[in-house]
BATIFI-380430 format. One record per residue (C-alpha): residue number from 0; z, x, y. Coordinates in nm, 3 decimals, always signed. Each point is the difference from the previous one (the first is absolute). Last residue first. Layout:
+-----+---------+---------+---------+
: num :       Z :       X :       Y :
+-----+---------+---------+---------+
: NUM :       Z :       X :       Y :
...
+-----+---------+---------+---------+
***
This chain:
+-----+---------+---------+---------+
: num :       Z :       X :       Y :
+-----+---------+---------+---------+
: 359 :  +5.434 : -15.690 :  -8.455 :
: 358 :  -0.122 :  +0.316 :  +0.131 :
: 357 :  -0.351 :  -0.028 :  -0.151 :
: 356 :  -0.120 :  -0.350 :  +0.196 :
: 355 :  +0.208 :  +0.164 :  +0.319 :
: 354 :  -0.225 :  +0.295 :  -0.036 :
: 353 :  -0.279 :  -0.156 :  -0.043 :
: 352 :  +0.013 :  -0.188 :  +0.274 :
: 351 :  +0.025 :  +0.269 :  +0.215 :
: 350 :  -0.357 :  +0.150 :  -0.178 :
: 349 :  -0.168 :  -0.312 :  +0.072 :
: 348 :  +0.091 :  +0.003 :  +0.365 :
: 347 :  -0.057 :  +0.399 :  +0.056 :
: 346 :  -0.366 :  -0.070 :  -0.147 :
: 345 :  -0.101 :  +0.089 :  -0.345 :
: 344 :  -0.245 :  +0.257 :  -0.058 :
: 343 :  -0.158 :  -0.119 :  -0.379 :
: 342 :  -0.274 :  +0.252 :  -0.028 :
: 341 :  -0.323 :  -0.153 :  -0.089 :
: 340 :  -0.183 :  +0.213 :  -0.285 :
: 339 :  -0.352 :  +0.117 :  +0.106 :
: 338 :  -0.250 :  -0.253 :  -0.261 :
: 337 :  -0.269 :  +0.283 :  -0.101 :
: 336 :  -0.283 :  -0.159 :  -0.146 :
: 335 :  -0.169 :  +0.084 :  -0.369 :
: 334 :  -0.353 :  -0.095 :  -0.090 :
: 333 :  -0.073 :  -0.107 :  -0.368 :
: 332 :  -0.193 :  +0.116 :  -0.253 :
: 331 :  -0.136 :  -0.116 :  -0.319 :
: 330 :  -0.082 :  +0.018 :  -0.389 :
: 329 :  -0.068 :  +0.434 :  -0.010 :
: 328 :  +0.038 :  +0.106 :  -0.331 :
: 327 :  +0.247 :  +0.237 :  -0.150 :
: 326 :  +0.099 :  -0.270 :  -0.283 :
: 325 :  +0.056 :  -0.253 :  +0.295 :
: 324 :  +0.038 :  +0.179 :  +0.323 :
: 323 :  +0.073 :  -0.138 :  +0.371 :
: 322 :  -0.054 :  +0.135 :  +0.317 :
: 321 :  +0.249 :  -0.064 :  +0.268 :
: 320 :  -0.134 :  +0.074 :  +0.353 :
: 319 :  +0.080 :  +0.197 :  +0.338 :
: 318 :  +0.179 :  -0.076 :  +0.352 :
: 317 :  -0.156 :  -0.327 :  +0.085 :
: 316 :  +0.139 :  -0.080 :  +0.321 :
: 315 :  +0.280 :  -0.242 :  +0.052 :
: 314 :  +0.236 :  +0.174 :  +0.156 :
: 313 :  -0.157 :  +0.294 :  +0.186 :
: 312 :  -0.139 :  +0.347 :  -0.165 :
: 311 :  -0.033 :  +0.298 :  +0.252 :
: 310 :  +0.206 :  +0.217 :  -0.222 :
: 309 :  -0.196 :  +0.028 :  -0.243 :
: 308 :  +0.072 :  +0.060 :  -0.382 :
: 307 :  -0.291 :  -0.199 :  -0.147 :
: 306 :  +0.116 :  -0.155 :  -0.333 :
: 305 :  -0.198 :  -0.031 :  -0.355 :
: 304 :  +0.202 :  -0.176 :  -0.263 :
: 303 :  -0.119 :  +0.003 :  -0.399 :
: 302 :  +0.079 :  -0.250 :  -0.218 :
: 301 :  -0.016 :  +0.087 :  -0.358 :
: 300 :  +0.007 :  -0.293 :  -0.262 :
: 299 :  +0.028 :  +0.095 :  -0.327 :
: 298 :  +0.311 :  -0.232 :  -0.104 :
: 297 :  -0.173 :  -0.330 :  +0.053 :
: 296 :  -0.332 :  +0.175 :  -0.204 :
: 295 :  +0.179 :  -0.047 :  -0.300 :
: 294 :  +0.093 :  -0.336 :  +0.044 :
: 293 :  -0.372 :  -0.115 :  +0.096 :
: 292 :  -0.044 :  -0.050 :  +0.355 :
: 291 :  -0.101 :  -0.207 :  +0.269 :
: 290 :  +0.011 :  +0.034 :  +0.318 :
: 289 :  +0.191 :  -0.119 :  +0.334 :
: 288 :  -0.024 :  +0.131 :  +0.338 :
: 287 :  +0.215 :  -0.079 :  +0.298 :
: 286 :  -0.147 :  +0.019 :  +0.334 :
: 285 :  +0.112 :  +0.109 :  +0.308 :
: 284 :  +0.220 :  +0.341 :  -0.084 :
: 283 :  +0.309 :  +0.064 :  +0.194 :
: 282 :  +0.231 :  +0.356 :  +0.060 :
: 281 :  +0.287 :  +0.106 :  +0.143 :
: 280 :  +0.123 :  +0.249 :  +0.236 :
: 279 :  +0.261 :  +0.206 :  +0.077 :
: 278 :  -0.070 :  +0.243 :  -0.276 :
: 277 :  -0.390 :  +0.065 :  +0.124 :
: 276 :  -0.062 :  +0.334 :  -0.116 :
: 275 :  +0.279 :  -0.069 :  -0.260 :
: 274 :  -0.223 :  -0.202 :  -0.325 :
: 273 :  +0.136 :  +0.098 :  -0.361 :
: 272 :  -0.041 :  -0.378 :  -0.117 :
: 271 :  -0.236 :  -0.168 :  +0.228 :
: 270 :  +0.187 :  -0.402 :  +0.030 :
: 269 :  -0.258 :  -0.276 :  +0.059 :
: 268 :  +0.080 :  -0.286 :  +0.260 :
: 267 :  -0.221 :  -0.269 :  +0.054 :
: 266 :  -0.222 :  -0.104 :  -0.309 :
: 265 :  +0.037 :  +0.085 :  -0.323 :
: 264 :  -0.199 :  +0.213 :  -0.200 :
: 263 :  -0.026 :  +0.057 :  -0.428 :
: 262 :  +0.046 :  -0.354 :  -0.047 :
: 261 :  -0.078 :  -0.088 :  -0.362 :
: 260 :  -0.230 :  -0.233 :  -0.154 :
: 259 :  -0.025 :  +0.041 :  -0.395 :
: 258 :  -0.279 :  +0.096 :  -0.228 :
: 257 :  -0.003 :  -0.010 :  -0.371 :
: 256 :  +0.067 :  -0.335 :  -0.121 :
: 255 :  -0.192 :  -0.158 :  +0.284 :
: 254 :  -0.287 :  +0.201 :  +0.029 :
: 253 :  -0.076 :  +0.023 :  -0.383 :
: 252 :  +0.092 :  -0.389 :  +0.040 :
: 251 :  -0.305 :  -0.037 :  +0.256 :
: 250 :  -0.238 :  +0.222 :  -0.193 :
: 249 :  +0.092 :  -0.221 :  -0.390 :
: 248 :  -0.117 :  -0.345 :  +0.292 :
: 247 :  -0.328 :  +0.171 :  +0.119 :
: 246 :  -0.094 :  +0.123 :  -0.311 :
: 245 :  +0.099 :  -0.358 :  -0.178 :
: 244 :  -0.230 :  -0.139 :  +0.306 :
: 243 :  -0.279 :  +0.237 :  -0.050 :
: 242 :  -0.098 :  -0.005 :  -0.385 :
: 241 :  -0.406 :  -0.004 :  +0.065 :
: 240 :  +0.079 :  +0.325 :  +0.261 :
: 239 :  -0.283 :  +0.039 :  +0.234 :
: 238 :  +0.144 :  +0.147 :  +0.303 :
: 237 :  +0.413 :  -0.066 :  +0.011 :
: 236 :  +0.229 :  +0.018 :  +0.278 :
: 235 :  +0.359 :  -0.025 :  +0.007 :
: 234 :  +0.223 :  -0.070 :  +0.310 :
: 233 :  +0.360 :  +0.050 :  +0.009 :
: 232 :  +0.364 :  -0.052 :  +0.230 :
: 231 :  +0.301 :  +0.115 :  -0.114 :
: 230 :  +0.233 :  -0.203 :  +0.186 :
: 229 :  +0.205 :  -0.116 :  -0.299 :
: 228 :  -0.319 :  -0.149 :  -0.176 :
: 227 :  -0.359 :  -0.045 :  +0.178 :
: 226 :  -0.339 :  -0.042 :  -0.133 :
: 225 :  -0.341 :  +0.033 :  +0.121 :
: 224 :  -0.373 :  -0.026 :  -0.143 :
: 223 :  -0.327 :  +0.093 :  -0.017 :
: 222 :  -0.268 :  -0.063 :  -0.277 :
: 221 :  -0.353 :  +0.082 :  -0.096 :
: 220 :  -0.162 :  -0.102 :  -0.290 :
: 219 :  -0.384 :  +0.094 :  -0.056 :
: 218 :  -0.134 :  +0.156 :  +0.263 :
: 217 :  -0.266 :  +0.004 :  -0.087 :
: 216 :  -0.073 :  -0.389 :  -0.128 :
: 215 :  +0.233 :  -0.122 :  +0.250 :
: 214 :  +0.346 :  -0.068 :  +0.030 :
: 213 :  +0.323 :  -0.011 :  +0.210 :
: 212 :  +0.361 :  -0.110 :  +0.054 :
: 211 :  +0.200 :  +0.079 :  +0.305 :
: 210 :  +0.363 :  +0.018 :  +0.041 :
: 209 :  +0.341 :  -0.139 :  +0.076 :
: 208 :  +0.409 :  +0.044 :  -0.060 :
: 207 :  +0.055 :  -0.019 :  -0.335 :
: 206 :  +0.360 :  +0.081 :  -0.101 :
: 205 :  +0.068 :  -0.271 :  -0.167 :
: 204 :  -0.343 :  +0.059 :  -0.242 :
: 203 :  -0.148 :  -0.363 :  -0.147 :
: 202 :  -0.136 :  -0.131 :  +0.331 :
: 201 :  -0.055 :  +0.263 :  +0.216 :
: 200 :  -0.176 :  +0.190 :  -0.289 :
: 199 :  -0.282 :  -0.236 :  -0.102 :
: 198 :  -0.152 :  +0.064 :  +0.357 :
: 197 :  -0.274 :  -0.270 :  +0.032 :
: 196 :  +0.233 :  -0.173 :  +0.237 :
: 195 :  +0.002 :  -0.406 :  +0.019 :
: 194 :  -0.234 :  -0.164 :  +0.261 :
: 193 :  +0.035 :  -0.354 :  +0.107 :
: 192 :  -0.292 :  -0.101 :  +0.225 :
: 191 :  -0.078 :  -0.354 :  +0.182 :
: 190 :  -0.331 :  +0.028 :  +0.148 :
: 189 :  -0.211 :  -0.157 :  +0.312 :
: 188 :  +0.217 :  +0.041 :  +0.345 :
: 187 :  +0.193 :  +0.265 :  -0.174 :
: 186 :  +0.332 :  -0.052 :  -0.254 :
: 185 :  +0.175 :  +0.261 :  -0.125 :
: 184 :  +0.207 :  +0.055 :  -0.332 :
: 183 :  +0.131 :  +0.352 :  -0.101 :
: 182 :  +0.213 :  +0.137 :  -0.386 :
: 181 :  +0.127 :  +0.343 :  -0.065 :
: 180 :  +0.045 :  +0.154 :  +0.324 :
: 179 :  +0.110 :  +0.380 :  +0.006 :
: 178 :  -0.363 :  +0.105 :  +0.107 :
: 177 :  +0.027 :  -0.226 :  +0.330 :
: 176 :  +0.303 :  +0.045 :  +0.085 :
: 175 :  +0.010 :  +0.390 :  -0.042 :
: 174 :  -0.324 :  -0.004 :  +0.219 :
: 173 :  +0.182 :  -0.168 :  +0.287 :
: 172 :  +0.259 :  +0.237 :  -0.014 :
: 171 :  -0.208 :  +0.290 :  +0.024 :
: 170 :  +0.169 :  +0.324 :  -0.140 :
: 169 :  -0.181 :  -0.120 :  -0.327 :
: 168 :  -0.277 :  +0.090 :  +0.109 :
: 167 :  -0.003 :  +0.366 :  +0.071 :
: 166 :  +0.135 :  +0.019 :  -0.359 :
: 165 :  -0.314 :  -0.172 :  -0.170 :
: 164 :  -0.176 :  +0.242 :  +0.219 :
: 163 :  +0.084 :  +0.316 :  -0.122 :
: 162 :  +0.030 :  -0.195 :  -0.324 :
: 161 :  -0.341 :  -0.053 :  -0.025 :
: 160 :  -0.076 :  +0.339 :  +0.108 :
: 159 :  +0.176 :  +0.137 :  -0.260 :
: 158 :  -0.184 :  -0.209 :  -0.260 :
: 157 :  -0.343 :  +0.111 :  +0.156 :
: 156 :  -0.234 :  -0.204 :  +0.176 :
: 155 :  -0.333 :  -0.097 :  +0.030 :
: 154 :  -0.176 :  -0.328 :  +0.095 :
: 153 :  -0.304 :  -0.198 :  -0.060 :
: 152 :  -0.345 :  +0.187 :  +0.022 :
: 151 :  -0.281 :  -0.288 :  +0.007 :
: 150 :  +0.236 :  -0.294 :  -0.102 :
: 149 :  +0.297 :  +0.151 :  -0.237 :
: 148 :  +0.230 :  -0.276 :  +0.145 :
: 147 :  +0.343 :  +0.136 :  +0.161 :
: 146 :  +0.017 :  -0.276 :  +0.226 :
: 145 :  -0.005 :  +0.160 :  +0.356 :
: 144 :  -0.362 :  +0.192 :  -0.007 :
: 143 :  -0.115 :  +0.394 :  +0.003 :
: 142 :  +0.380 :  +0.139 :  -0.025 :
: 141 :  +0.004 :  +0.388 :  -0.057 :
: 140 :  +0.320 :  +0.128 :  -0.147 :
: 139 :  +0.094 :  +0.394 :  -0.058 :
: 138 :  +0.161 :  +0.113 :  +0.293 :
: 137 :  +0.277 :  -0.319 :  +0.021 :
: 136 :  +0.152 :  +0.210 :  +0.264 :
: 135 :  +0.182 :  -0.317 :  +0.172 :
: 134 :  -0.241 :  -0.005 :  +0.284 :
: 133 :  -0.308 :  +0.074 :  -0.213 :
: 132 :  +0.064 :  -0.305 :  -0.166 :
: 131 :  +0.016 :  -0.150 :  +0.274 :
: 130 :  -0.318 :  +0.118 :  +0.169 :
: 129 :  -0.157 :  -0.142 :  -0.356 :
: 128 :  +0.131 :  -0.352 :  +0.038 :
: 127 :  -0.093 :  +0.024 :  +0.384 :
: 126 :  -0.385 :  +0.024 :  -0.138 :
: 125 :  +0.008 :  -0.186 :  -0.231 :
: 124 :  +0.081 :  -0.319 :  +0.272 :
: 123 :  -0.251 :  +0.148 :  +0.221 :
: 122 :  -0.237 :  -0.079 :  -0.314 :
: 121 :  +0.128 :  -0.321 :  -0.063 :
: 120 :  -0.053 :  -0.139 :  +0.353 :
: 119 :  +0.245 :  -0.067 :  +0.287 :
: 118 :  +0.220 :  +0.220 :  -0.176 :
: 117 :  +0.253 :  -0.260 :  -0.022 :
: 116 :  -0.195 :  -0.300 :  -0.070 :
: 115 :  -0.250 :  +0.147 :  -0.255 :
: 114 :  +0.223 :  +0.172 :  -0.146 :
: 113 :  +0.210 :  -0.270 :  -0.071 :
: 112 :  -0.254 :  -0.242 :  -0.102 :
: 111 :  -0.152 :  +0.275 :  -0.217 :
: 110 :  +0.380 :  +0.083 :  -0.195 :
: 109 :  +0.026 :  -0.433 :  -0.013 :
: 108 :  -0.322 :  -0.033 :  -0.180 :
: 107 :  +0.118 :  +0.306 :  -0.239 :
: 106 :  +0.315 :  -0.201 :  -0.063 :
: 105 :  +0.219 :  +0.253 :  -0.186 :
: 104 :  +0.251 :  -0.330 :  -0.095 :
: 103 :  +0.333 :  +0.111 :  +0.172 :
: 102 :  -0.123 :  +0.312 :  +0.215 :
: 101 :  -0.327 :  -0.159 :  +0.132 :
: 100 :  +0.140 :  -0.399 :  -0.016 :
:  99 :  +0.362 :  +0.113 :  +0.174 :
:  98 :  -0.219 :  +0.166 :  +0.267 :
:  97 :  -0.255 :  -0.283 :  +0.032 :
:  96 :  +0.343 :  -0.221 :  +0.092 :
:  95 :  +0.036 :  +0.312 :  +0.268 :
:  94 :  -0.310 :  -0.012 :  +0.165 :
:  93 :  +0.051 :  -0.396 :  +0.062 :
:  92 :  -0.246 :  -0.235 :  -0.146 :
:  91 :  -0.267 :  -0.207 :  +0.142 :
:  90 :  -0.308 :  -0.149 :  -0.235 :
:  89 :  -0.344 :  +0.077 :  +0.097 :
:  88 :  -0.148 :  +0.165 :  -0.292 :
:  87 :  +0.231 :  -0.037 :  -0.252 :
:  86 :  +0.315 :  +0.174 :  -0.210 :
:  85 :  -0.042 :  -0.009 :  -0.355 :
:  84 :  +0.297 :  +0.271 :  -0.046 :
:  83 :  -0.210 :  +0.237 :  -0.191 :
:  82 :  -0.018 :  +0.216 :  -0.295 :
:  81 :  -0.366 :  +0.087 :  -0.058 :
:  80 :  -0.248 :  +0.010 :  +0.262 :
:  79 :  +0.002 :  -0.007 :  +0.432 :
:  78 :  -0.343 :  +0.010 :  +0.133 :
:  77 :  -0.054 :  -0.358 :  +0.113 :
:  76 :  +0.372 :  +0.105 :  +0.155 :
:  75 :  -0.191 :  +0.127 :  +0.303 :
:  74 :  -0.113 :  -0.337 :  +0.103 :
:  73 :  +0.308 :  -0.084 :  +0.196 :
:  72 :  +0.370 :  -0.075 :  -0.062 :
:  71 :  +0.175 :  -0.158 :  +0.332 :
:  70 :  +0.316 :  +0.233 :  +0.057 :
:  69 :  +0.308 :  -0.158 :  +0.165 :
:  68 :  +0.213 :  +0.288 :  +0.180 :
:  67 :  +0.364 :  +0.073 :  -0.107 :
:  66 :  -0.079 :  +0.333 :  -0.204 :
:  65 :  -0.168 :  +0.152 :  +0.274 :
:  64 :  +0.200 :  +0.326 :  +0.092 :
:  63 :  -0.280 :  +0.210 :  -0.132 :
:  62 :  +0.275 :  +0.171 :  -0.195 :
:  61 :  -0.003 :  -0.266 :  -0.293 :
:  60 :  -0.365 :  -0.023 :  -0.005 :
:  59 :  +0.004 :  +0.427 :  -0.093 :
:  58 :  +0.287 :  -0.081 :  -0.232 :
:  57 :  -0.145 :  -0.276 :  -0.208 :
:  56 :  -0.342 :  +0.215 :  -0.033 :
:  55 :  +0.153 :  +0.301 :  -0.091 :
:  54 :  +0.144 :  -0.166 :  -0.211 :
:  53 :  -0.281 :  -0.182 :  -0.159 :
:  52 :  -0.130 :  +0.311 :  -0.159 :
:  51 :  +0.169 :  -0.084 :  -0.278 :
:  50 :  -0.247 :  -0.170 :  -0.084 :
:  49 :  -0.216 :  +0.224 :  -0.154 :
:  48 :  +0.097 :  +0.370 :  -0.007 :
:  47 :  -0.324 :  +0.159 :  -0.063 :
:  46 :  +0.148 :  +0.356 :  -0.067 :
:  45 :  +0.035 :  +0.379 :  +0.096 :
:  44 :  +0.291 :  +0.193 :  -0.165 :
:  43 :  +0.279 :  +0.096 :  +0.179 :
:  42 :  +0.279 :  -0.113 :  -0.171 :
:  41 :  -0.108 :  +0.106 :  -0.346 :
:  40 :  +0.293 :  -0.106 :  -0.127 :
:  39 :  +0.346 :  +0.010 :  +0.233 :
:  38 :  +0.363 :  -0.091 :  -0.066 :
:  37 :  +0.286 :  -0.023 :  +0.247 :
:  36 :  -0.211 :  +0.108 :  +0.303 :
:  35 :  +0.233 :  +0.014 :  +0.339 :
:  34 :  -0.198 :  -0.232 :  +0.239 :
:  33 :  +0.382 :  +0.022 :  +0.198 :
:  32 :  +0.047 :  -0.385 :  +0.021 :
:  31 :  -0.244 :  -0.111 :  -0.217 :
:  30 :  +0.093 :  +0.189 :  -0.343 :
:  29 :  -0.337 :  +0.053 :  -0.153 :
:  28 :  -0.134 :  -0.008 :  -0.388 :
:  27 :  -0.301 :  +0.032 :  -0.074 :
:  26 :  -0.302 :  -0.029 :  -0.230 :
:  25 :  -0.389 :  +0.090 :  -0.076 :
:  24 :  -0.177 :  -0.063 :  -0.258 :
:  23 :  +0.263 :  -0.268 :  -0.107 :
:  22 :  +0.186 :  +0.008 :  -0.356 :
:  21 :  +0.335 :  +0.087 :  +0.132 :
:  20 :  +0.234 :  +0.265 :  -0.064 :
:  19 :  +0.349 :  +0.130 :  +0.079 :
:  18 :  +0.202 :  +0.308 :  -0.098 :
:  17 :  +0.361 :  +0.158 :  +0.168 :
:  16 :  +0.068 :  +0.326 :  +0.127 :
:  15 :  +0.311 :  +0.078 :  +0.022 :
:  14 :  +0.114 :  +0.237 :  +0.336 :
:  13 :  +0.256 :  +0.298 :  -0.048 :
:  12 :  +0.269 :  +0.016 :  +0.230 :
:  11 :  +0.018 :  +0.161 :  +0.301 :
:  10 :  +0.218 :  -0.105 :  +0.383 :
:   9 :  -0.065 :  +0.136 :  +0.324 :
:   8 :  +0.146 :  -0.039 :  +0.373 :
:   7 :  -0.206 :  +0.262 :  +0.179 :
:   6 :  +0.079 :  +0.135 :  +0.361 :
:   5 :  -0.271 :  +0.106 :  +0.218 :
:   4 :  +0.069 :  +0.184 :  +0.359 :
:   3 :  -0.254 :  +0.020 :  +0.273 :
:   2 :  -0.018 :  +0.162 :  +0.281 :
:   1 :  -0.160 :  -0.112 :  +0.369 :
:   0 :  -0.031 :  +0.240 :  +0.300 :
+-----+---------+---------+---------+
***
């Protein structure tokens, strides 16, 4: 029969809040490691969302696993309008140079190619967009093509839901290279292209890190981007908002000036203040977890231990969970193993020599 004992490490002090505004529809403000929500404005509010739409795109070609094939462009970009890379029929380029021209220059020639390539046909192509968003509990997006134009229905999206995925993404490598680059050149078997990034923010804010522009008649402006300072790592997200890169830039230093990274868990050994069922043991936590805080809520964190007392448990074994509290709200948990203490039982050599190393 299993028990279970909690023990509470807790610490209270009053929590500032502090204001913020933008003039976007809808805004927000998302730490990317934790999706904790810094500042929100209408977050869930149904939009056209342009081209930003483009990456779910980028990251949907990026996981097909065909970045190094050589794509010939075909007669589907006869439908591409507005920004483009100027890409043509016939010519050979590899998936990932049309990458760099999507995210860099929101090619809508390039977003069809793509599609077209990796889904086989654009509609499959939608289709997987939308089973990804799905995937990462973007509830409240519907994709209907891979540019972001507002051709027959476009696409919807909220500001959360951008940044849902905006986060997803940047946990891919290859997508943090691509966004964070200010300035590409390729050459194909018909065109030399040099593309600089339409994201005004990578190159006059240091702590730029990527994005995606966007525009159309209904949706008006839309923007997404990231920033990272000191390991606190940000995305902002704004849905029609005519002043969006100062937004985007006075939301990043709100982050920064007010938010710090702390680590709340480290990994390997954890010490359970109070703990005796299991005196002559020890225990070890996998992961570490880091989030940040303001300085007020660094001393109001509560973490809260939950231990089975069995005595069936083996070294190793999970044996219960940390959960942990910031302003008496659940951020995380972690599973707790039991690590049985070795007992150091020397031999009859070790212990004779000992005694001559301690009688001298």
């Amino acid at each position: 029969m299993k028990k279970m004992v909690v023990l509470l490490i807790l610490f209270l002090i009053p929590m500032k809040t502090m204001a913020l505004e933008t003039s976007a529809t809808a805004s927000i403000l998302m730490d990317t490691d934790n999706n904790r929500i810094l500042y929100a404005n209408n977050i869930h509010k149904v939009r056209s969302i342009a081209s930003i739409s483009k990456i779910m795109t980028a990251i949907v070609a990026i996981e097909s696993g065909k970045l190094d094939e050589t794509v010939t462009v075909g007669d589907e970009i006869k439908k591409a309008y507005g920004s483009g890379i100027y890409i043509q029929i016939g010519e050979n380029i590899k998936l990932l140079d049309l990458l760099y021209g999507l995210m860099l220059r929101s090619g809508n020639d390039a977003a069809l190619t793509i599609a077209s390539y990796v889904g086989g046909n654009v509609d499959e192509f939608v289709k997987k967009m939308n089973e990804k968003a799905q995937e990462i509990g973007m509830k409240n997006t519907v994709f209907n093509n891979p540019s972001g134009l507002d051709q027959e229905k476009g696409n919807y999206s909220t500001a959360y839901d951008m940044a849902i995925l905006t986060s997803y993404a940047m946990k891919n490598e290859t997508y943090r290279k691509i966004v964070s680059t200010k300035n590409y050149k390729v050459k194909t078997n018909m065109n030399f292209y040099s593309w600089i990034n339409k994201n005004k923010l990578l190159h006059t804010y240091k702590y730029s890190t990527g994005g995606k522009t966007g525009f159309t008649e209904i949706a008006r402006r839309t923007l997404v981007t990231t920033a990272s300072k000191d390991g606190v790592n940000l995305v902002a997200v704004t849905l029609n908002d005519g002043n969006d890169f100062n937004d985007h830039k006075n939301m990043f230093e709100y982050g920064f000036n007010n938010y710090t990274n702390y680590t709340i868990l480290k990994k390997g050994d954890i010490d359970i203040i109070g703990e005796s069922y299991y005196f002559d043991n020890s225990f070890y936590i996998k992961n570490s977890f880091n989030y940040i805080l303001t300085p007020d809520e660094k001393e109001n964190i509560k973490l809260k231990f939950i231990l089975e007392k069995s005595t069936n448990k083996k070294n190793d074994e999970k044996i219960g969970k940390v959960i942990v509290y910031v302003m008496d709200k659940q951020v995380h948990e972690e599973d707790i193993y039991l690590q049985e203490k070795k007992h150091n039982k020397k031999n009859i050599l070790q212990k004779i020599i000992d005694w001559f190393k301690n009688d001298k």
